[in-house]
N, C-alpha and C positions, 0 to 999 in steps of 0.2 A: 629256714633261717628266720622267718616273718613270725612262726610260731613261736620257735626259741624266744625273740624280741617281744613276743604282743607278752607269753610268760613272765617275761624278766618285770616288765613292767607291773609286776605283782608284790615288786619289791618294797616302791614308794606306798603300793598301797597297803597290804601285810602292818606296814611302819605306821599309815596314819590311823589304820583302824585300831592299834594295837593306844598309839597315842589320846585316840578320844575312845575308848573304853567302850567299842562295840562289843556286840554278842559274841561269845567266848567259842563257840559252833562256829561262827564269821570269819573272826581271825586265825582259828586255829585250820581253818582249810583252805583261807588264802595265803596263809606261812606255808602249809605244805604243799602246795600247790608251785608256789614261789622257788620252792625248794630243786624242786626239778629239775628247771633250764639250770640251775645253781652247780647242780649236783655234776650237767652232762659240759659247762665250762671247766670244770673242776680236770673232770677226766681227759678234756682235749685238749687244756695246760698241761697235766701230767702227760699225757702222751706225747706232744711236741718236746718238750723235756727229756724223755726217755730217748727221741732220733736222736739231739744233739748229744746227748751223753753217751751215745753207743748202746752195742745190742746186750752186753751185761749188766752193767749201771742202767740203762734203763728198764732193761726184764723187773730188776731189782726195784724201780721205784713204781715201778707198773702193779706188782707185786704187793707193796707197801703202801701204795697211797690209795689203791681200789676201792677201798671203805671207809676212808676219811670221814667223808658226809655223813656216815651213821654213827663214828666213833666218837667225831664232835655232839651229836643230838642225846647219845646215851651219858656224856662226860658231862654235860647240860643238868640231861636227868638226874645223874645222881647226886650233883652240886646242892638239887632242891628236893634230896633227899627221897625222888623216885626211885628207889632200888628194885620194886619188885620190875616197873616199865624197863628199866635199862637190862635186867636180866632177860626179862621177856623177852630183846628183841634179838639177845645174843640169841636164842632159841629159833626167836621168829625167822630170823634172818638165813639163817643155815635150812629150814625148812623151805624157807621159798627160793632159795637160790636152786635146792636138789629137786623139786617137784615142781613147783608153779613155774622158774623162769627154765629149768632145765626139758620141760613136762612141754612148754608154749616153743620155745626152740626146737623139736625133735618132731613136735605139733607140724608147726609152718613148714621148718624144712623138705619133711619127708613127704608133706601132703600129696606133689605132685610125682613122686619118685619112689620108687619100690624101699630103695634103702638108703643111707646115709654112713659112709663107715670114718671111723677114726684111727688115731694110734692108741693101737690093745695097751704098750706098756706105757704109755702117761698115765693111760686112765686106770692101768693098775697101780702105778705110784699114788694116785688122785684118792683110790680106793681104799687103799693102806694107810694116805693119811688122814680118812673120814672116821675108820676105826679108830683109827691112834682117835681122833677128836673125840669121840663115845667115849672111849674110854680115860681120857683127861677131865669130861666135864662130869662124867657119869659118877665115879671112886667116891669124892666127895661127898656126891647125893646118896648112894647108898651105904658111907659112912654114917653120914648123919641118923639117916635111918634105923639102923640095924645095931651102934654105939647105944650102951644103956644111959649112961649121959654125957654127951658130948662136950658140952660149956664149949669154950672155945676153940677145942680142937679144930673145927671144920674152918674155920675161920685161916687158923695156922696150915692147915693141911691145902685148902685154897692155894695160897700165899704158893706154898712149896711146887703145887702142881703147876700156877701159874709159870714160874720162874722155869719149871721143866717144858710147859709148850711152848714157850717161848726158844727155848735154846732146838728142841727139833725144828722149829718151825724157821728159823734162818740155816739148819741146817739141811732142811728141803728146800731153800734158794740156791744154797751154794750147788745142791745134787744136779735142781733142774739148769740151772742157767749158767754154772760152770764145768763140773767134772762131767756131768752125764746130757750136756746141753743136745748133742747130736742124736742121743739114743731119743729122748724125750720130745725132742721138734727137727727129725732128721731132713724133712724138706721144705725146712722153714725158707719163706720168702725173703729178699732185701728188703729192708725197711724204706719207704717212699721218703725221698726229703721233706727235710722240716717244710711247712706253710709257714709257719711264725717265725720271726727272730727268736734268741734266747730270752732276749727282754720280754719282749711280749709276751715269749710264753709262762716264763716266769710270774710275770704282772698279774695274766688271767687267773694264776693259781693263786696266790697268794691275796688276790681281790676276790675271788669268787670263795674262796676258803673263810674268809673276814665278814664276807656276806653272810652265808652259811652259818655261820656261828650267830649272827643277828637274828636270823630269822628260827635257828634253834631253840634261840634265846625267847622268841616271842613265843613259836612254837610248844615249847615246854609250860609256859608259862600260863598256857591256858588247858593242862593237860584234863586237872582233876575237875574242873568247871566242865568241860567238852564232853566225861565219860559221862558225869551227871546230867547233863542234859540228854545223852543219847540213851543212856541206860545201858549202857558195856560198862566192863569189867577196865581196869587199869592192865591186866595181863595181857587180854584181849586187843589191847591198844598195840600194846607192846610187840605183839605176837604178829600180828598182822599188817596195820596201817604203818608203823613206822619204818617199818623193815622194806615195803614198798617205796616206801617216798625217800628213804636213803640210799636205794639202790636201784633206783628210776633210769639213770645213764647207763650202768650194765648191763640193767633190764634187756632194755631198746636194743643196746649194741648186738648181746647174745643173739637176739632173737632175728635180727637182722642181717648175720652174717648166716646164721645158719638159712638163712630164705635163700640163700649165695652157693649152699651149697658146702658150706665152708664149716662144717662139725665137729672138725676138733676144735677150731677156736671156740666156736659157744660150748662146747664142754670145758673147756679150758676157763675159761669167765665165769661157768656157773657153778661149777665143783673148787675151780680155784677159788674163790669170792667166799662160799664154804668153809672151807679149810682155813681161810685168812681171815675168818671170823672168829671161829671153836681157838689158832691157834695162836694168833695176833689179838685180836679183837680184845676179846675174851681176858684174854691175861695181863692186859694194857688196865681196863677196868679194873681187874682186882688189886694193883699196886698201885693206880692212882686214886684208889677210892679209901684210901690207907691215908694218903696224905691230904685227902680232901675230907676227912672226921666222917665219912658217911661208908662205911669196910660193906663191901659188897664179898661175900662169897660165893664158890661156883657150886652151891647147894641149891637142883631143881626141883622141880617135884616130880615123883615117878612119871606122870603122865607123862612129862615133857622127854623125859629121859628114854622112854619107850616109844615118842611117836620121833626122836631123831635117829634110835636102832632102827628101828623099822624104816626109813626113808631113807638112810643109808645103806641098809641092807637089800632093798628096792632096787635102788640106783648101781650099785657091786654088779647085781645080778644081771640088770640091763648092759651095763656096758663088758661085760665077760667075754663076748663074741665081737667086740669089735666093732659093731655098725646099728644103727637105731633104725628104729621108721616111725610112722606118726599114727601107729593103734599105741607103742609104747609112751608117745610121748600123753598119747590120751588117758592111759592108763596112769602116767605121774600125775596131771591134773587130778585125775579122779580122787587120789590117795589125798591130795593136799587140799581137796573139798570136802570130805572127810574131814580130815584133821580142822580146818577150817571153822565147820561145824560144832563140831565138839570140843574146841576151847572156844567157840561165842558160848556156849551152855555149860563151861567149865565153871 
Protein backbone atom coordinates (compact mmCIF):
# COMPACT_ATOMS: atom_id res chain seq x y z
CA UNK A 1 0.00 0.00 0.00
CA UNK A 2 3.07 2.52 0.84
CA UNK A 3 4.11 1.91 -2.85
CA UNK A 4 0.64 2.19 -4.44
CA UNK A 5 0.80 5.88 -2.15
CA UNK A 6 4.55 6.88 -2.73
CA UNK A 7 3.20 6.12 -6.94
CA UNK A 8 0.11 8.09 -6.76
CA UNK A 9 2.01 10.87 -5.51
CA UNK A 10 3.31 11.12 -9.29
CA UNK A 11 0.07 12.48 -9.83
CA UNK A 12 0.66 16.26 -8.48
CA UNK A 13 3.94 15.83 -9.94
CA UNK A 14 3.21 14.40 -13.80
CA UNK A 15 0.68 17.73 -13.43
CA UNK A 16 3.38 20.26 -12.41
CA UNK A 17 5.97 19.19 -14.82
CA UNK A 18 3.55 18.91 -17.45
CA UNK A 19 2.58 22.88 -16.27
CA UNK A 20 6.08 24.30 -16.36
CA UNK A 21 7.05 22.69 -19.59
CA UNK A 22 9.88 20.15 -18.62
CA UNK A 23 11.57 17.69 -20.73
CA UNK A 24 9.03 15.83 -22.79
CA UNK A 25 11.32 12.21 -21.88
CA UNK A 26 10.37 13.80 -17.98
CA UNK A 27 6.90 14.05 -18.27
CA UNK A 28 6.08 11.52 -20.46
CA UNK A 29 7.50 8.71 -17.80
CA UNK A 30 6.25 10.29 -14.79
CA UNK A 31 2.49 10.28 -16.52
CA UNK A 32 3.11 6.67 -17.29
CA UNK A 33 4.64 5.86 -14.37
CA UNK A 34 1.61 7.71 -12.58
CA UNK A 35 -0.62 5.79 -14.51
CA UNK A 36 -0.19 2.56 -12.75
CA UNK A 37 -1.35 2.76 -9.17
CA UNK A 38 -4.20 4.62 -11.43
CA UNK A 39 -4.75 1.76 -13.47
CA UNK A 40 -4.70 -1.07 -10.35
CA UNK A 41 -7.43 1.70 -8.17
CA UNK A 42 -9.44 1.56 -11.19
CA UNK A 43 -9.56 -2.27 -11.17
CA UNK A 44 -10.26 -2.72 -7.29
CA UNK A 45 -13.25 -0.11 -7.81
CA UNK A 46 -14.51 -2.19 -10.59
CA UNK A 47 -14.12 -5.23 -8.55
CA UNK A 48 -15.83 -4.16 -5.33
CA UNK A 49 -18.62 -3.09 -7.78
CA UNK A 50 -18.84 -6.49 -9.34
CA UNK A 51 -19.45 -8.23 -5.32
CA UNK A 52 -22.12 -5.74 -4.68
CA UNK A 53 -23.70 -6.14 -8.03
CA UNK A 54 -23.73 -10.04 -7.98
CA UNK A 55 -21.83 -12.92 -9.70
CA UNK A 56 -23.41 -12.01 -13.24
CA UNK A 57 -23.56 -8.19 -13.38
CA UNK A 58 -20.31 -8.18 -12.08
CA UNK A 59 -18.50 -11.05 -14.26
CA UNK A 60 -20.07 -8.53 -16.82
CA UNK A 61 -18.42 -5.38 -15.60
CA UNK A 62 -15.35 -7.20 -14.76
CA UNK A 63 -15.50 -8.16 -18.23
CA UNK A 64 -16.13 -4.57 -19.62
CA UNK A 65 -14.27 -2.25 -17.71
CA UNK A 66 -10.65 -4.62 -17.70
CA UNK A 67 -9.12 -2.19 -20.30
CA UNK A 68 -10.56 0.95 -19.63
CA UNK A 69 -7.13 2.43 -18.82
CA UNK A 70 -5.86 1.77 -22.35
CA UNK A 71 -9.15 2.52 -24.10
CA UNK A 72 -9.20 6.11 -22.53
CA UNK A 73 -5.02 6.53 -23.64
CA UNK A 74 -5.84 5.20 -27.20
CA UNK A 75 -9.32 7.50 -27.38
CA UNK A 76 -6.65 10.32 -26.22
CA UNK A 77 -4.51 9.29 -29.06
CA UNK A 78 -6.54 9.47 -31.82
CA UNK A 79 -8.47 12.79 -30.51
CA UNK A 80 -4.66 14.32 -31.59
CA UNK A 81 -4.88 12.44 -34.49
CA UNK A 82 -2.35 9.46 -33.40
CA UNK A 83 -3.92 6.67 -35.41
CA UNK A 84 -0.98 4.86 -36.34
CA UNK A 85 -0.09 4.70 -31.90
CA UNK A 86 -3.77 3.92 -30.92
CA UNK A 87 -3.63 1.13 -33.63
CA UNK A 88 -0.47 -0.04 -32.41
CA UNK A 89 -1.37 -0.66 -29.22
CA UNK A 90 -4.65 -2.56 -30.18
CA UNK A 91 -1.83 -5.00 -31.62
CA UNK A 92 0.59 -4.25 -28.74
CA UNK A 93 -1.80 -5.10 -26.23
CA UNK A 94 -3.15 -8.46 -27.46
CA UNK A 95 0.63 -9.56 -27.99
CA UNK A 96 1.51 -8.94 -24.44
CA UNK A 97 -1.43 -10.11 -22.76
CA UNK A 98 -0.71 -13.85 -24.84
CA UNK A 99 3.14 -14.02 -24.49
CA UNK A 100 4.72 -11.46 -22.06
CA UNK A 101 1.97 -11.40 -19.29
CA UNK A 102 0.64 -15.01 -20.08
CA UNK A 103 4.51 -16.24 -20.74
CA UNK A 104 5.54 -14.43 -16.95
CA UNK A 105 2.42 -16.19 -15.29
CA UNK A 106 3.08 -19.75 -16.34
CA UNK A 107 6.86 -18.43 -15.84
CA UNK A 108 6.28 -17.84 -11.88
CA UNK A 109 3.73 -20.20 -11.28
CA UNK A 110 5.04 -23.38 -12.40
CA UNK A 111 8.76 -22.62 -11.39
CA UNK A 112 8.49 -24.41 -8.36
CA UNK A 113 5.91 -27.15 -9.55
CA UNK A 114 6.10 -29.78 -12.14
CA UNK A 115 2.58 -28.49 -13.77
CA UNK A 116 -0.18 -26.17 -13.56
CA UNK A 117 -3.58 -27.38 -14.99
CA UNK A 118 -6.61 -25.34 -15.93
CA UNK A 119 -10.28 -25.83 -17.42
CA UNK A 120 -9.48 -27.42 -21.11
CA UNK A 121 -13.05 -25.98 -22.18
CA UNK A 122 -12.62 -22.17 -21.17
CA UNK A 123 -9.59 -22.20 -22.70
CA UNK A 124 -10.93 -23.74 -25.59
CA UNK A 125 -13.79 -20.99 -25.78
CA UNK A 126 -10.70 -18.45 -25.00
CA UNK A 127 -9.02 -20.04 -28.16
CA UNK A 128 -11.88 -19.94 -30.55
CA UNK A 129 -12.49 -16.46 -29.56
CA UNK A 130 -8.59 -15.38 -30.38
CA UNK A 131 -9.20 -16.90 -33.91
CA UNK A 132 -12.62 -15.26 -34.27
CA UNK A 133 -10.11 -11.92 -33.19
CA UNK A 134 -7.34 -12.89 -36.26
CA UNK A 135 -9.72 -13.21 -38.26
CA UNK A 136 -12.02 -9.76 -37.43
CA UNK A 137 -8.89 -7.68 -37.52
CA UNK A 138 -7.06 -9.65 -40.16
CA UNK A 139 -10.07 -9.55 -43.53
CA UNK A 140 -9.73 -5.83 -43.60
CA UNK A 141 -5.86 -6.03 -43.73
CA UNK A 142 -5.71 -8.39 -46.35
CA UNK A 143 -8.61 -6.53 -48.11
CA UNK A 144 -6.67 -3.61 -48.32
CA UNK A 145 -3.90 -5.44 -49.62
CA UNK A 146 -4.90 -7.82 -52.22
CA UNK A 147 -8.12 -4.94 -53.62
CA UNK A 148 -6.70 -3.32 -56.83
CA UNK A 149 -8.14 -0.02 -55.33
CA UNK A 150 -9.62 0.10 -52.45
CA UNK A 151 -10.64 4.03 -51.72
CA UNK A 152 -12.70 3.60 -49.07
CA UNK A 153 -13.78 0.44 -49.07
CA UNK A 154 -11.66 -0.63 -46.02
CA UNK A 155 -12.67 2.15 -44.05
CA UNK A 156 -16.63 0.99 -44.71
CA UNK A 157 -15.72 -2.78 -44.44
CA UNK A 158 -13.92 -1.71 -40.77
CA UNK A 159 -17.03 -0.05 -39.79
CA UNK A 160 -19.10 -3.37 -40.78
CA UNK A 161 -16.53 -5.73 -38.96
CA UNK A 162 -16.45 -3.55 -36.02
CA UNK A 163 -20.22 -3.70 -35.49
CA UNK A 164 -19.87 -7.81 -36.01
CA UNK A 165 -17.09 -8.01 -32.97
CA UNK A 166 -18.90 -6.39 -31.14
CA UNK A 167 -22.33 -8.21 -31.35
CA UNK A 168 -20.01 -11.85 -30.73
CA UNK A 169 -18.28 -10.33 -28.19
CA UNK A 170 -21.38 -9.68 -25.79
CA UNK A 171 -22.46 -12.65 -27.11
CA UNK A 172 -19.35 -14.53 -25.29
CA UNK A 173 -20.52 -12.68 -22.04
CA UNK A 174 -23.89 -13.89 -22.07
CA UNK A 175 -22.24 -17.77 -23.09
CA UNK A 176 -19.57 -17.45 -20.30
CA UNK A 177 -21.43 -15.81 -17.27
CA UNK A 178 -25.01 -16.89 -18.11
CA UNK A 179 -26.00 -19.96 -20.21
CA UNK A 180 -22.76 -21.84 -19.96
CA UNK A 181 -21.43 -20.11 -16.57
CA UNK A 182 -21.04 -23.64 -14.74
CA UNK A 183 -19.34 -25.50 -17.84
CA UNK A 184 -16.90 -22.48 -18.00
CA UNK A 185 -15.97 -21.86 -14.07
CA UNK A 186 -17.62 -25.26 -12.67
CA UNK A 187 -15.83 -24.70 -9.27
CA UNK A 188 -15.75 -21.31 -9.06
CA UNK A 189 -15.31 -19.90 -5.43
CA UNK A 190 -17.97 -17.53 -3.35
CA UNK A 191 -17.10 -14.16 -3.89
CA UNK A 192 -15.33 -12.54 -0.58
CA UNK A 193 -17.54 -9.60 0.81
CA UNK A 194 -17.24 -6.24 -0.42
CA UNK A 195 -14.15 -4.22 1.73
CA UNK A 196 -15.81 -0.97 0.28
CA UNK A 197 -19.20 0.41 0.54
CA UNK A 198 -20.97 0.92 -2.83
CA UNK A 199 -20.09 4.53 -2.43
CA UNK A 200 -16.63 4.15 -2.19
CA UNK A 201 -16.31 1.86 -4.55
CA UNK A 202 -18.04 3.76 -6.94
CA UNK A 203 -16.10 7.01 -6.05
CA UNK A 204 -12.53 5.16 -6.39
CA UNK A 205 -13.81 4.33 -10.00
CA UNK A 206 -14.96 7.17 -11.31
CA UNK A 207 -11.98 9.36 -9.56
CA UNK A 208 -9.32 7.08 -10.56
CA UNK A 209 -11.03 6.83 -14.28
CA UNK A 210 -10.97 11.22 -14.25
CA UNK A 211 -7.32 10.83 -13.09
CA UNK A 212 -6.51 8.50 -15.83
CA UNK A 213 -7.92 10.52 -18.50
CA UNK A 214 -5.59 13.62 -17.03
CA UNK A 215 -2.63 11.84 -17.03
CA UNK A 216 -3.48 10.28 -20.70
CA UNK A 217 -4.08 13.56 -21.55
CA UNK A 218 -0.55 14.75 -20.42
CA UNK A 219 0.66 11.42 -21.54
CA UNK A 220 -0.20 11.60 -25.11
CA UNK A 221 0.75 14.88 -25.39
CA UNK A 222 4.13 14.53 -25.16
CA UNK A 223 4.08 11.27 -27.45
CA UNK A 224 5.77 12.60 -30.73
CA UNK A 225 8.57 14.96 -28.74
CA UNK A 226 9.39 11.54 -26.42
CA UNK A 227 9.76 9.08 -29.80
CA UNK A 228 12.19 12.08 -31.05
CA UNK A 229 14.24 12.12 -28.46
CA UNK A 230 14.59 8.42 -28.02
CA UNK A 231 14.73 7.52 -31.53
CA UNK A 232 11.81 4.92 -31.70
CA UNK A 233 9.34 4.62 -34.09
CA UNK A 234 5.52 6.00 -32.94
CA UNK A 235 4.49 2.04 -33.67
CA UNK A 236 7.10 0.96 -31.46
CA UNK A 237 5.58 3.21 -28.79
CA UNK A 238 2.33 1.85 -29.40
CA UNK A 239 3.22 -1.67 -29.61
CA UNK A 240 4.97 -1.87 -26.59
CA UNK A 241 5.29 0.86 -23.71
CA UNK A 242 1.69 1.70 -23.97
CA UNK A 243 0.12 -1.55 -23.79
CA UNK A 244 2.25 -2.04 -20.55
CA UNK A 245 1.47 1.00 -18.69
CA UNK A 246 -2.31 0.36 -19.51
CA UNK A 247 -2.51 -2.89 -18.39
CA UNK A 248 -0.07 -2.66 -15.40
CA UNK A 249 -3.03 -3.78 -12.77
CA UNK A 250 -3.85 -7.10 -14.83
CA UNK A 251 -0.33 -7.54 -15.27
CA UNK A 252 0.55 -7.90 -11.44
CA UNK A 253 -2.82 -9.54 -10.72
CA UNK A 254 -2.25 -12.53 -13.45
CA UNK A 255 0.96 -13.01 -12.37
CA UNK A 256 0.22 -13.11 -8.77
CA UNK A 257 -2.44 -15.45 -8.53
CA UNK A 258 -0.86 -17.74 -10.77
CA UNK A 259 2.39 -17.68 -7.96
CA UNK A 260 -1.12 -19.04 -5.81
CA UNK A 261 -1.23 -21.64 -7.87
CA UNK A 262 -4.30 -20.35 -9.18
CA UNK A 263 -4.11 -20.83 -13.40
CA UNK A 264 -7.13 -20.66 -14.67
CA UNK A 265 -7.55 -17.32 -13.26
CA UNK A 266 -4.25 -15.87 -14.86
CA UNK A 267 -5.38 -17.41 -18.05
CA UNK A 268 -8.56 -16.13 -17.55
CA UNK A 269 -7.08 -12.33 -17.24
CA UNK A 270 -4.51 -12.81 -19.93
CA UNK A 271 -6.46 -14.52 -22.81
CA UNK A 272 -9.54 -12.72 -21.48
CA UNK A 273 -7.90 -9.02 -21.49
CA UNK A 274 -7.03 -10.32 -25.33
CA UNK A 275 -10.02 -11.02 -26.64
CA UNK A 276 -11.70 -7.86 -24.92
CA UNK A 277 -9.15 -6.07 -26.73
CA UNK A 278 -9.40 -7.62 -30.68
CA UNK A 279 -13.24 -7.69 -29.65
CA UNK A 280 -14.37 -4.71 -27.46
CA UNK A 281 -11.45 -2.52 -27.61
CA UNK A 282 -10.97 -2.51 -31.06
CA UNK A 283 -14.37 -1.81 -32.41
CA UNK A 284 -15.11 0.97 -29.75
CA UNK A 285 -12.11 2.86 -31.65
CA UNK A 286 -13.26 2.36 -34.94
CA UNK A 287 -16.88 3.93 -34.40
CA UNK A 288 -15.66 6.44 -32.11
CA UNK A 289 -12.98 7.59 -34.31
CA UNK A 290 -15.93 8.30 -36.86
CA UNK A 291 -17.38 10.71 -34.65
CA UNK A 292 -14.16 12.15 -33.46
CA UNK A 293 -13.12 13.37 -37.56
CA UNK A 294 -9.97 11.18 -37.15
CA UNK A 295 -11.77 7.34 -39.00
CA UNK A 296 -9.37 4.84 -37.61
CA UNK A 297 -9.62 1.46 -39.57
CA UNK A 298 -8.83 -2.11 -38.70
CA UNK A 299 -6.15 -2.15 -41.68
CA UNK A 300 -2.64 -3.59 -40.11
CA UNK A 301 0.21 -4.27 -41.59
CA UNK A 302 1.15 -7.93 -42.63
CA UNK A 303 3.74 -7.95 -39.96
CA UNK A 304 1.43 -7.20 -37.33
CA UNK A 305 -1.30 -9.52 -38.70
CA UNK A 306 1.21 -12.56 -38.76
CA UNK A 307 3.04 -11.97 -35.41
CA UNK A 308 -0.76 -12.01 -33.68
CA UNK A 309 -1.60 -15.63 -35.99
CA UNK A 310 1.38 -16.79 -34.68
CA UNK A 311 1.01 -16.01 -30.82
CA UNK A 312 -2.36 -17.18 -31.04
CA UNK A 313 -1.53 -20.01 -32.51
CA UNK A 314 1.26 -20.49 -29.76
CA UNK A 315 -0.83 -20.02 -27.02
CA UNK A 316 -4.10 -22.76 -28.74
CA UNK A 317 -1.28 -25.04 -28.86
CA UNK A 318 -0.12 -24.67 -25.25
CA UNK A 319 -3.19 -24.74 -23.54
CA UNK A 320 -4.78 -27.97 -25.79
CA UNK A 321 -3.76 -30.41 -22.98
CA UNK A 322 -5.02 -28.49 -20.16
CA UNK A 323 -2.02 -27.68 -17.88
CA UNK A 324 1.14 -25.33 -18.30
CA UNK A 325 4.58 -25.36 -16.72
CA UNK A 326 7.30 -22.78 -16.74
CA UNK A 327 9.80 -24.18 -19.92
CA UNK A 328 6.37 -23.09 -21.76
CA UNK A 329 5.84 -20.10 -19.96
CA UNK A 330 9.73 -19.34 -21.06
CA UNK A 331 9.01 -20.29 -24.34
CA UNK A 332 5.94 -17.35 -24.59
CA UNK A 333 8.68 -14.85 -23.25
CA UNK A 334 10.92 -16.02 -25.82
CA UNK A 335 8.38 -15.42 -28.84
CA UNK A 336 7.42 -11.94 -27.40
CA UNK A 337 11.40 -11.03 -27.33
CA UNK A 338 11.33 -11.80 -30.62
CA UNK A 339 8.58 -10.05 -31.66
CA UNK A 340 9.78 -7.36 -29.44
CA UNK A 341 12.94 -6.96 -31.37
CA UNK A 342 11.71 -6.83 -34.53
CA UNK A 343 9.13 -4.10 -34.34
CA UNK A 344 12.09 -1.84 -32.31
CA UNK A 345 13.89 -2.45 -36.14
CA UNK A 346 10.43 -2.34 -37.75
Amino acid sequence: MRILLFFLLLVPVSVFLELTHAAPLLVFTVAALAIVPLSMLLGKGTEEIAIHAGPTIGGFLNASLGNLAELIITILALREGLVDVAKASITGSILGNLLLILGASALVGGWKRVKQTFNRTAAGVYASMLVLAVVGLGIPSVFALTHPEPAGTPMRLSVLVAVLLLGIYFAQLWFSFRTHRSVIAPEAAEAHPPQWSRGKALGVLIGAALLIGLESEILVGVIEPTVEALGWSEVFLGLVIIPIIGNAAEHSTAIWVAAKNQMDLAMGIAIGSSTQVALLVAPVLVLLSLAMGTPMDLVFTPFEIVSLAMAVGIVTVISLDGETNWLEGAQLLTVYAILGVAFFYY
